[in-house]
N, C-alpha and C positions, 0 to 999 in steps of 0.2 A: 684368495685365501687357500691354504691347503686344508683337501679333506682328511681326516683320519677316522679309524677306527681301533677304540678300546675290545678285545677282546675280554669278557670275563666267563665265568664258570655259570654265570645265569643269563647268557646273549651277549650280542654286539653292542655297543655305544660310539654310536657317530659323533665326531666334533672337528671343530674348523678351526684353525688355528695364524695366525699372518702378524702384522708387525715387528714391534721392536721397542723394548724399554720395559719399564713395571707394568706387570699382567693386570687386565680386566678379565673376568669371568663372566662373561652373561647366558644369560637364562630364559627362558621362554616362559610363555605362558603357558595354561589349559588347554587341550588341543590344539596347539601350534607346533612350528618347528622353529631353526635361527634364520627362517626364511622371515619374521618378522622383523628383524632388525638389519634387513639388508642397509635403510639409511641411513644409519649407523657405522658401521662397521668401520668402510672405508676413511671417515673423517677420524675415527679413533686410533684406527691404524699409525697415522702419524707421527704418533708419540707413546701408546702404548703397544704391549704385547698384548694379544684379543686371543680368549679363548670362548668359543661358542659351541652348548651342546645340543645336540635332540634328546631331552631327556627321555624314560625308558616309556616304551610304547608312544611315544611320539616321533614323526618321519620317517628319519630311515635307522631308529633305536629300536631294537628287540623289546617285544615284555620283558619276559625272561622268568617271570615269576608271579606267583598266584595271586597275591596280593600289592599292589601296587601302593608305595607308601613313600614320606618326604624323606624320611629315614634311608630308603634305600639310594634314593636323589642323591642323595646328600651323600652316602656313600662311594655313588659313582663321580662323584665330583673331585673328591678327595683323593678317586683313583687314579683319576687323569693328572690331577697335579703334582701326584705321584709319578708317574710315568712320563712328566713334563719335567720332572726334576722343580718343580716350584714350592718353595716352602707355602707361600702367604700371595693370597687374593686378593683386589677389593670386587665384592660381586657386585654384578647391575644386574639388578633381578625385575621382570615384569608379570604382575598379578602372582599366579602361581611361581613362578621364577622368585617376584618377592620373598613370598611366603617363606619359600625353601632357602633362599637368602639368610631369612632372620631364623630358621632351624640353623642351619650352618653357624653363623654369628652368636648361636648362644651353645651348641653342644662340641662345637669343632673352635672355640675362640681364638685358638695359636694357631691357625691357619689363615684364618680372615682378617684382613688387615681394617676394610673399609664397606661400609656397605650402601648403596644406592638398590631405592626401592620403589617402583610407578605400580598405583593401584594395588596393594598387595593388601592382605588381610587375616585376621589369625581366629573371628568369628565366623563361621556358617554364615549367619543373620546379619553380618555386615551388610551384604549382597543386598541389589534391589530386588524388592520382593518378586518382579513382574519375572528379572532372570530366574532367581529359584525356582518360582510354579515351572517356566519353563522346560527345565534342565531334571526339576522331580521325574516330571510328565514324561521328559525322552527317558528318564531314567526306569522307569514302570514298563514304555513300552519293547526298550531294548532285555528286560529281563523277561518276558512272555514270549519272545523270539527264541529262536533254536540257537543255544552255547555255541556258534564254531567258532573257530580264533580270533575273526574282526569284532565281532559283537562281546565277545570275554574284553578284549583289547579296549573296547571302546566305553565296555563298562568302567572296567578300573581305571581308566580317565576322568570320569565323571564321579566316581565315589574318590578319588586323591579331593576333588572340589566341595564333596557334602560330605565326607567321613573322616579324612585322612589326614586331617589338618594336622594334628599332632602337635599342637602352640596353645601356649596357655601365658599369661598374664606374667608367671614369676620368670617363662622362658625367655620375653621383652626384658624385663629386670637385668637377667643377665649377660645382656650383651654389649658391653663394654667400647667396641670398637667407633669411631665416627659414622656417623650413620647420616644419611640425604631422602626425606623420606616424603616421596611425587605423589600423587594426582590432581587428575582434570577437575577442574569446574564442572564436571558435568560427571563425574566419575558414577560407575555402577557400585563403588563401595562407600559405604555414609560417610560423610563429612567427618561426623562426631567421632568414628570409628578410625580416621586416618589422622584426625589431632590426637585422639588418645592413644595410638602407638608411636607418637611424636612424642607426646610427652613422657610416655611410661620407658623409652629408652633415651638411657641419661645423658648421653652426649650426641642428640640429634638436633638435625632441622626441619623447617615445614616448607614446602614450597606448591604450593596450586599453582596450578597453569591456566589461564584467565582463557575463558572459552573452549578446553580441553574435553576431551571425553575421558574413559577410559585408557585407550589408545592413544594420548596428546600425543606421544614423543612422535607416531609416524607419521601424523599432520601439521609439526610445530616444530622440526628436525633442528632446526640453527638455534630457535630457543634452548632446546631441550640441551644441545650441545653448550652451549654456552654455560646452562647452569650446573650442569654434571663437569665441564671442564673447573669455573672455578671453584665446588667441591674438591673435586678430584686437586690442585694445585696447592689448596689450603692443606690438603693432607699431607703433602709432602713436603710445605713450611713448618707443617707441624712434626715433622723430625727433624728438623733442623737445631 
């Protein structure tokens, strides 16, 4: 895949681009980069155009900016596909990637075509409890640390995850587009919490992945391909 970099007025933004055909956008998660979807990428390549980014303050993507939010996500998303010349997406977004998916899907609707979502979540409290203590706890000790750029950086990663969510109930309502909405059997976000953004947006589906984690898609790669391809297919029966 080829690297690129989005220059903007608040940092750099890295993203990987390859294929051929109607664009995927994918998205990472929480402290990750598109290094998570490396077994991905390639099998999707084949039939779509793949665009992948390092959202901001993750990899090789600048902060840029003092408060890190979905909002600005989302902005840089819009800017790339601007500069791609692409009117319309469907995202594949994972955890946080989701999350920013279904921001996108509901404030940016005439750009999103289609949305595919693994583990995403639009409560704080979704989360299991055992990860929140966790993540509180690093969250406490990296703010009693000395501010330099890594420790800023690494905060505002960790408050996108307990602050920044920016989703709310009516923002599910309005998201119109088809929507594919994953996780594991064994997901770190409640059961109850990933049926109820199944059903609170109006043209979705459910699909658990039977002995999945979190992460199914990078232990379950042919599954996961399979059920995102006949998503993906039905959508574009359904312009027909």
């Amino acid at each position: 895949m080829k690297e690129n970099i989005l220059e903007t007025q608040t940092g750099n933004i890295y993203y990987k681009t390859g294929g051929a055909g109607e664009p995927l956008f994918f998205i990472h998660g929480n402290g990750e980069d598109t290094s998570i979807f490396k077994g991905q990428l390639a099998d999707f390549c084949r039939d779509y155009t793949i665009i992948a980014m390092d959202t901001r303050g993750h990899g090789q993507s600048d902060l840029g900016v003092d408060v890190l939010t979905f909002e600005q996500i989302a902005q840089d998303v819009i800017a790339i596909m601007d500069t791609l010349v692409i009117e319309q997406v469907t995202i594949v977004g994972y955890s946080d990637g989701g999350n920013i998916g279904m921001y996108l899907a509901s404030h940016y609707p005439e750009r999103i075509k289609g949305l595919v979502m693994m583990g995403a979540n639009y409560e704080v409290d979704a989360l299991e409890e055992e990860l929140l203590t966790k993540v509180k706890s690093y969250q406490k000790r990296l703010e009693g640390r000395e501010q330099t750029p890594e420790n800023v950086r690494k905060l505002n990663v960790l408050n996108l995850m307990l602050h920044e969510l920016a989703l709310t109930e009516e923002d599910l309502k309005r998201i119109k587009v088809p929507t594919l909405v994953m996780a594991g059997e064994f997901d770190i976000v409640a059961h109850s919490h990933t049926e109820a953004i199944a059903e609170t947006i109006a043209d979705s589906e459910l699909f658990i992945c039977p002995e999945g984690g979190h992460d199914f898609f990078v232990h379950q790669p042919a599954l996961f391909l399979e059920t995102v391809t006949l998503f993906l297919d039905k959508l574009k029966s359904d312009e027909k």
